[in-house]
C-alpha positions in Angstrom: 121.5 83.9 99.5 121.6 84.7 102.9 118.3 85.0 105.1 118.4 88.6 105.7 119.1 89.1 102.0 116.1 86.9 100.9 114.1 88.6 103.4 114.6 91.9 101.9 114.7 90.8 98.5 110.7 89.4 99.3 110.3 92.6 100.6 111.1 94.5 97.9 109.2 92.4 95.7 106.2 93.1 98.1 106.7 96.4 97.6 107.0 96.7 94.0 103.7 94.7 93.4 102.1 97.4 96.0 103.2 100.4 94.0 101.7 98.6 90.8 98.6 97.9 92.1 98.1 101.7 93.8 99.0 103.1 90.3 96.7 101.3 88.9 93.7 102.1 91.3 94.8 105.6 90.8 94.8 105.4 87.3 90.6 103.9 87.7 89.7 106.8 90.1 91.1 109.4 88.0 89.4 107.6 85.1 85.8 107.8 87.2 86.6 111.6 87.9 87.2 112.3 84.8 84.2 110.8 83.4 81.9 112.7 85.4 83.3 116.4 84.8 86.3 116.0 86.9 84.5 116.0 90.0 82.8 113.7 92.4 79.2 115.8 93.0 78.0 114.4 89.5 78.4 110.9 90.2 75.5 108.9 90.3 75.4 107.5 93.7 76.8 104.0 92.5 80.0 105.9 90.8 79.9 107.7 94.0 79.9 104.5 96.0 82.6 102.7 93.6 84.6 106.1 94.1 84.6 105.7 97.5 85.4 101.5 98.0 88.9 102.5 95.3 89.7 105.6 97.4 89.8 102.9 100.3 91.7 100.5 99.2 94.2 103.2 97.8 94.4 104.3 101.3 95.2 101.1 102.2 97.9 100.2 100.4 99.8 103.5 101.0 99.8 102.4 104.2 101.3 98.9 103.4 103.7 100.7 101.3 104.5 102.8 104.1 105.2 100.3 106.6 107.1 98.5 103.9 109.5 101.8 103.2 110.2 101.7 107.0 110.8 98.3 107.3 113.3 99.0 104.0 114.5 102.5 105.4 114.0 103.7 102.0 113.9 107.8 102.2 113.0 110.0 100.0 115.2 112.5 100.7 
C-alpha cells in the first residue's frame, strides 16, 4: 500500500475510534440528564461537576473529528 494510502487509511481509523468514543460520552451525558429530570439545575454539584468534565471532553473530540474531516475532505453535503 502506498504511503499516501496508508496515511489515510490511519486516518480513517483515527476517525472512526473518535466518533465511537463521542457517542459514547453522549450516550453518559444524556444518561446523567436524564437521571436528574432532564435537566442540569437538579444535579447535585458532583453530577454537576461530572456533567461538565464529559461535556469537555465531548467538545474536544468534535474538534479532533473536525480537523480529521478536513484533513479527509469529507463533506456532508
Amino acid at each position: 500500500m502506498a504511503g499516501n494510502e496508508q496515511d489515510a487509511l490511519s486516518q480513517v481509523q483515527a476517525y472512526r475510534k473518535l466518533v465511537l468514543l463521542y457517542e459514547a460520552l453522549d450516550t453518559e451525558i444524556d444518561a446523567l440528564i436524564m437521571a436528574h429530570g432532564g435537566t442540569s439545575e437538579q444535579m447535585t454539584d458532583a453530577d454537576r461537576a461530572r456533567y461538565r468534565d464529559l461535556a469537555q471532553k465531548r467538545d474536544e473530540i468534535q474538534n479532533e473529528m473536525r480537523l480529521l474531516e478536513q484533513a479527509l475532505n469529507l463533506d456532508d453535503e
